[in-house]
N, C-alpha and C positions, 0 to 999 in steps of 0.2 A: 585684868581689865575691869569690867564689870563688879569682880565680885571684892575688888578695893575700894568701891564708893563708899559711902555712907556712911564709915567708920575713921573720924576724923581722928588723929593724937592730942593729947591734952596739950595746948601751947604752952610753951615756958613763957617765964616774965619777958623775955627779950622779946619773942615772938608776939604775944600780946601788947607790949609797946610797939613792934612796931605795925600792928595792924591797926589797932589805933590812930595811929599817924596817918596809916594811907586813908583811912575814913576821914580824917578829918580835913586833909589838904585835898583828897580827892572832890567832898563835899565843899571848899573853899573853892577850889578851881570850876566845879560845877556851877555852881551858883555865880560868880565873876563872869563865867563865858557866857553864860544867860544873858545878865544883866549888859556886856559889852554888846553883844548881837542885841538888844531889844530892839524894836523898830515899829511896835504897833502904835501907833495914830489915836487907834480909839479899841480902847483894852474893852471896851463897852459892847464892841458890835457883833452881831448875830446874835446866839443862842446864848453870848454870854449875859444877854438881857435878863431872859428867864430865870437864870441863876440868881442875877443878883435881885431882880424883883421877889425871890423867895426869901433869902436870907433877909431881905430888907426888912418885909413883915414880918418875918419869927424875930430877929432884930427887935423889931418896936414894940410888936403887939402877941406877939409868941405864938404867933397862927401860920400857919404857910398856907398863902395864896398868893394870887399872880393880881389881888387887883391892891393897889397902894393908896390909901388914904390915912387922913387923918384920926381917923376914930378905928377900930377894929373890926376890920374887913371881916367878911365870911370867910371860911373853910374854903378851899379850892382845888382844883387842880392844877398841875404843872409838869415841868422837869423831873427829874430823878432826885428826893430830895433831902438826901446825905452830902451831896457838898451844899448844898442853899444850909442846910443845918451847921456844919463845921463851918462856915463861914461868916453865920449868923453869928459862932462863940468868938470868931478871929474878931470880930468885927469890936468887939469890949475893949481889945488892947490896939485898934486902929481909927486914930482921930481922923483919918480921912476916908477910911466905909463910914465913920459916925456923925462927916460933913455930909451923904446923900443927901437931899431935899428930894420930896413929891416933883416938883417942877422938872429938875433936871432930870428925872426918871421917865418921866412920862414924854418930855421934849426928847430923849437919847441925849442929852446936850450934857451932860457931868464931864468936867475936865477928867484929864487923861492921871493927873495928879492924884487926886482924892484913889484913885485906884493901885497906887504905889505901892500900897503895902499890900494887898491884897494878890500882886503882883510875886512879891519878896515870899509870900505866904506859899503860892504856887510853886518857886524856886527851891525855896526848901522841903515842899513832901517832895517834889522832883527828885532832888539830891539823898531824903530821908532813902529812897526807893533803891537807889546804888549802895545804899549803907546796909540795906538788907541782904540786897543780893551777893554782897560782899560776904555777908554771913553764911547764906545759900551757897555759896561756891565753897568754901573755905568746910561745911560740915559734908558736901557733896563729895568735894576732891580731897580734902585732906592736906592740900598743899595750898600755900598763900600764892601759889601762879595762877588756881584757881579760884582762890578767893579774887585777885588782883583783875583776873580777866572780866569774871560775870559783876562785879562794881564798875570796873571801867566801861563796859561795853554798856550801861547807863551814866554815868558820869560824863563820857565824852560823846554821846549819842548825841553829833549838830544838828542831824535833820530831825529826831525827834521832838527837839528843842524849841524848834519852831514857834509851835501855839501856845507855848506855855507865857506868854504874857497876855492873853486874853485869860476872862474871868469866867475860864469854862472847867468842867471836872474833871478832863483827862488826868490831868497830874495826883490826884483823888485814887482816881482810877487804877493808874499805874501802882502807887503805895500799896492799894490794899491788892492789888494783883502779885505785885510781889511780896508783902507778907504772906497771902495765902498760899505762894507756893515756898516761903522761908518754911511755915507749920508744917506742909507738907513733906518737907526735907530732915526736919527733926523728928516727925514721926517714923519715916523710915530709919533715921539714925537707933533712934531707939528699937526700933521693929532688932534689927542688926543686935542691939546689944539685951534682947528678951525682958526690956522692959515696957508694963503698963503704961499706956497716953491715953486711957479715957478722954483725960481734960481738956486733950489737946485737939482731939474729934471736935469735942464741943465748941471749944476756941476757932477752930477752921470753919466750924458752919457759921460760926457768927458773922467770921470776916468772909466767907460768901455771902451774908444774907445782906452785908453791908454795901461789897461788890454789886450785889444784884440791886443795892437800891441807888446807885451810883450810875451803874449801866445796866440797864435792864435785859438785856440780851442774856446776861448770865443766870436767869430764871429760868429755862431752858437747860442751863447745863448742870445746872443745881438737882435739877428735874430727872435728867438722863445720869445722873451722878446715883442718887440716891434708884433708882430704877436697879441700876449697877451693883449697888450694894445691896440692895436686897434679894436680887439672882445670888449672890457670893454669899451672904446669912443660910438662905435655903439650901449650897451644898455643903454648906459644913455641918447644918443640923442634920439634913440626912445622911450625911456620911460621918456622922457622929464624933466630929471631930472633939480634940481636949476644950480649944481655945472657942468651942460654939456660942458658950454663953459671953464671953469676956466679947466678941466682936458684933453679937446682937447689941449687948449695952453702947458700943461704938456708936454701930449706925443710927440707933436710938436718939441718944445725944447729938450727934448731930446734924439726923435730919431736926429734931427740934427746935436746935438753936440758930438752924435755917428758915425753914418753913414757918414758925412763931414770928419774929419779927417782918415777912416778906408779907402772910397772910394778913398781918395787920392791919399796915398800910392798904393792902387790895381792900379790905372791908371796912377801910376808913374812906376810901375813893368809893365805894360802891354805897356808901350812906350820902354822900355828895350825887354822884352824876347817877347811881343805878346799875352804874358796870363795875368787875371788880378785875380794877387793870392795876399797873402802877403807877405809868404815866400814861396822858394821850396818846393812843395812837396813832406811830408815823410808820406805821409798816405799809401800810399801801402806798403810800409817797418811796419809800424803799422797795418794795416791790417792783413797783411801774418803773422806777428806775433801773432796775434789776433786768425786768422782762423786754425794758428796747433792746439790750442789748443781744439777746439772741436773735433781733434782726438783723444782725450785720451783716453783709454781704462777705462771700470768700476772702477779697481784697482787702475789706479792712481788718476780718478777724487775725490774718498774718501781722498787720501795721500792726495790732492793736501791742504785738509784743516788745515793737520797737516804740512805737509812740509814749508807752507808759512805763520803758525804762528810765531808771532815774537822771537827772542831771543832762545830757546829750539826746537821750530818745527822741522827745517832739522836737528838736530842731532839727535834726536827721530825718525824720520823717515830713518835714516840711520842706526841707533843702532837696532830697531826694524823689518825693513819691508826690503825684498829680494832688491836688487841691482838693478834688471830690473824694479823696480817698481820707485823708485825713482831717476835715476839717471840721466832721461831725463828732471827734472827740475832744473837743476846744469847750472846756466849761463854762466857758463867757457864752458861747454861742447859743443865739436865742434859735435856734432850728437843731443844733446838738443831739445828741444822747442827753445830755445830764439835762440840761433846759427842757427840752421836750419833753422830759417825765416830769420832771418836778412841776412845771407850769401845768402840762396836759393833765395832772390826776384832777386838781380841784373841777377841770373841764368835765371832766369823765364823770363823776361827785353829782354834777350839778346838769348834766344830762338825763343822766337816770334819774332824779330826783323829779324832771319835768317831764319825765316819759309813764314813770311809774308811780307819783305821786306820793312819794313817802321823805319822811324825813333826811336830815343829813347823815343822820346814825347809821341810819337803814342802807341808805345808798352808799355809803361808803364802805359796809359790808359785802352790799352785791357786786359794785366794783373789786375789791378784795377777792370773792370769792373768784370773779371772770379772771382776775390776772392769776389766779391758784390753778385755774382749770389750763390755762393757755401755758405757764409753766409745765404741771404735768400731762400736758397732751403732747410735748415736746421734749420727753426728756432726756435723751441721747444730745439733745440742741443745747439745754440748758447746761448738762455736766460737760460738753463741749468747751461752752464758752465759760465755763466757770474758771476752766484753767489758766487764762488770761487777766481774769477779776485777779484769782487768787496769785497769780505774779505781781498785778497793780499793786496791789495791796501790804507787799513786802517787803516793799521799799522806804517803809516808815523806819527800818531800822539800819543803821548808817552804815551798819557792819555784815548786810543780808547778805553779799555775797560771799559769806565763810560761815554767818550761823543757822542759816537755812537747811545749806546742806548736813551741815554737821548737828541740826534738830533731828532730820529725818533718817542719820546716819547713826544717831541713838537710837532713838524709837527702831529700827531694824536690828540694833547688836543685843539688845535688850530681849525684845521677841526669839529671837533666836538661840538665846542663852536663857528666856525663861526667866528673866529677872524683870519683875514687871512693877517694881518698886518706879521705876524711873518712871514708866510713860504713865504711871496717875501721877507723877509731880508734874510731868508735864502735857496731861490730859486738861488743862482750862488755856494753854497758850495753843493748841491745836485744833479744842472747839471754837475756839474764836476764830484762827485762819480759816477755817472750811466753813462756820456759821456763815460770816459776814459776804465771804464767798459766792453763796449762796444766795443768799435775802436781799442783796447789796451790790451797789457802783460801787462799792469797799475801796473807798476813796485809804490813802495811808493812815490818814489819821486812825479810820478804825479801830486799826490793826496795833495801836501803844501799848494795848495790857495784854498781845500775845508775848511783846518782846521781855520782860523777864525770863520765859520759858525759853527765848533763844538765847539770851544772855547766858542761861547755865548750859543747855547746851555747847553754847560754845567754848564756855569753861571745860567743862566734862572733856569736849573732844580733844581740846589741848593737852590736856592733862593725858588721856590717852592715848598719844602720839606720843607725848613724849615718854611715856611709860613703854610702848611700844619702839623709840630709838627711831622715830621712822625722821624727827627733824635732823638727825646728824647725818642717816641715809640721802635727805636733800638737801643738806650742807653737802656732804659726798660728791651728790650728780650734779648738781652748780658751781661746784671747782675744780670738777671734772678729775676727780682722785683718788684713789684707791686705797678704802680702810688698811691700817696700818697691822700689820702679824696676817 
């Protein structure tokens, strides 16, 4: 079971043609079903503003800031800004990111056009991300059923597909989530075959510190990662292990090649505003949204598992269950959960501000701190309802109902056998479910750059069923037959 992973066979030429093929028709089909579902209106709107107002000035003036002019802006703050940056380079070989104008930036009015490629740009790291995972499966399992599954289960991902023609960083996101856990899969390959991957340490903190400037929430697990690895350095010097020095130089390297490019940015923000954050913070805007919901009454925390199952849920829960019960999980709804926080924090902000006379900064710390306190003075309430978030939240991938379980049916065979190579491969798709969980309405989107980690999961599982005989077993009990001798 277990102790077959990691140690792929060398493909023959047949076998390498034809895994190539599936990358390339799978990434063909990938990018074709995008582009046939597109349907956004205005690839411009929301958060994809920020985006592009960053790459716009690194674009022109090689500054990242959020304010657009003609001469070169100041320093600023913004977004997370490793996609404004790879998109500032996309933007050289895209005549229509290099039609922008100030005008239609500042009006939101840029045709839907000029974003086309930009668009096509998003499709392919989308697609790049199945071609990884495809490699991920295939050094994981050993077998192209597994390579086939953990690419497909991104390649044919419709509902994950969704946002990917807006000009936001998910798909960014996703890439370097699933490279970081391709590194992660070839150092355990090598772990398996007793050879050195200093390099390759270094290489993974890179591509977290890259993750983390992409999506900042992974500064936290960069955090608790390295914390991890320095408990694991301290027993091996004490207990005087061979490999003590070879695995200090590991963590060395790459908490370095983490923490160096993540601190930077913070003390380039902190030479700007005075705080040394990455981006603005929106954690009390996620917070307050986080904290209504442990008011939900008995009645609707039940709804709440039908309401935010995918596809059927809320209209079952509309058809079915009284009005009051359900209608405060309606995101349009200006009295809602989600409206009521989202609208109510700057309320809150700007209350204290006139209560207690201090800045915006200040106040939106003390709020911050009040929603910290009323979280942990509740906490039996909060990990309650978290279990419901962390449902919401699962259904960003298309295939949750078979790689959920079979995530968390690794991580148990794994512990169990002591093989604990797998759950740090898949240690940054778990701190995401349970982060966002937490912090978070962990609306689906979230939750994109756990689904690599469920994609091999659900590679792995397949592969170990069917290594286990257990699919001809229910071939068996579904033709209701009796194995043959």
């Amino acid at each position: 079971m277990l102790s077959t992973l990691f140690q792929p066979k060398k493909p023959t030429k047949k076998e390498w043609l034809t895994m190539i093929a599936i990358c390339v028709v799978g990434s063909i089909l990938c990018m074709g079903l995008m582009y046939a579902k597109s349907k956004a209106e205005n690839p411009f709107y929301g958060d994809a503003s920020d985006y592009v107002r960053g790459a716009f000035t690194l674009y022109h003036h090689g500054v990242f800031s959020q304010h657009i002019s003609i001469t070169m802006p100041p320093a600023g703050l913004g977004r997370e800004p490793a996609y404004a940056f790879v998109l500032s380079l996309w933007a050289y070989l895209d005549s229509g990111f290099q039609s922008l104008t100030i005008q239609c930036l500042e009006a939101i009015s840029c045709s839907k056009e000029q974003f086309v490629g930009a668009q096509w740009f998003n499709r392919f790291l989308f697609a790049l991300s199945g071609v990884l995972m495809f490699i991920a499966g295939y050094l994981a399992s050993g077998r192209l059923l597994g390579a086939t599954i953990a690419g497909g289960a991104i390649w044919f991902n419709k509902h994950m597909q969704k946002n990917m023609d807006y000009i936001v960083s998910d798909p960014l996101a996703l890439m370097l989530s699933s490279f970081l856990l391709l590194l992660l899969v070839v150092i355990a390959v090598k772990k398996r075959e007793n050879k050195p991957v200093v390099f390759l340490w270094a290489l993974a903190g890179g591509v977290l510190a890259a993750l983390t400037l992409t999506k900042a929430v992974f500064y936290y697990f960069g955090l608790l990662f390295i914390a991890t690895f320095v408990v694991y350095c301290i027993y091996k010097i004490f207990c005087k292990q061979q490999d003590r020095f070879l695995t200090t130089v590991r963590f060395l390297l790459f908490s370095v090649c983490f923490i160096v490019p993540v601190f930077m940015w913070m003390e380039r923000n902190n030479d700007i505003s005075g705080e040394r954050i990455i981006t603005p913070s929106r954690a009390g805007i996620a917070l307050n949204t986080r904290e209504v919901l442990n008011h939900m009454t008995p009645a609707q925390y039940f709804t709440s598992f039908l309401y935010w199952t995918r596809g059927f849920g809320d209209n079952w829960a509309r058809a079915l269950l009284p009005k009051e019960i359900w209608t405060e999980f309606e995101i349009a709804n200006p009295d809602g959960f989600y409206l009521k926080a989202q609208l109510g924090y700057p309320k809150l902000v700007k209350e204290v501000m006139l209560k207690e006379g201090v800045n915006k900064t200040v106040a939106s710390k003390m709020v911050d701190r009040r929603l910290m306190m009323d979280i942990v003075s509740n906490p039996i309430t909060h990990v309650l309802v978290t279990i419901p978030v962390f449902y919401y939240g699962i259904w960003v991938d298309q295939f949750a109902f078979l790689s959920v379980p079979f995530f968390f049916w690794c991580l148990w065979l794994a512990w169990k056998k002591r093989e604990f190579a797998l759950p740090l491969i898949l240690a940054p798709s778990l701190f995401n479910m349970i982060f966002y969980a937490l912090i978070s309405l962990n609306i689906p989107r979230y939750q994109m750059t756990a689904v690599p980690g469920l994609a091999l999961a659900l590679a792995i599982g397949f592969c170990i069923w069917a290594e286990q005989g257990r699919f001809q077993k229910l071939q068996i009990f579904l033709l209701r037959r009796r194995p043959k001798g």
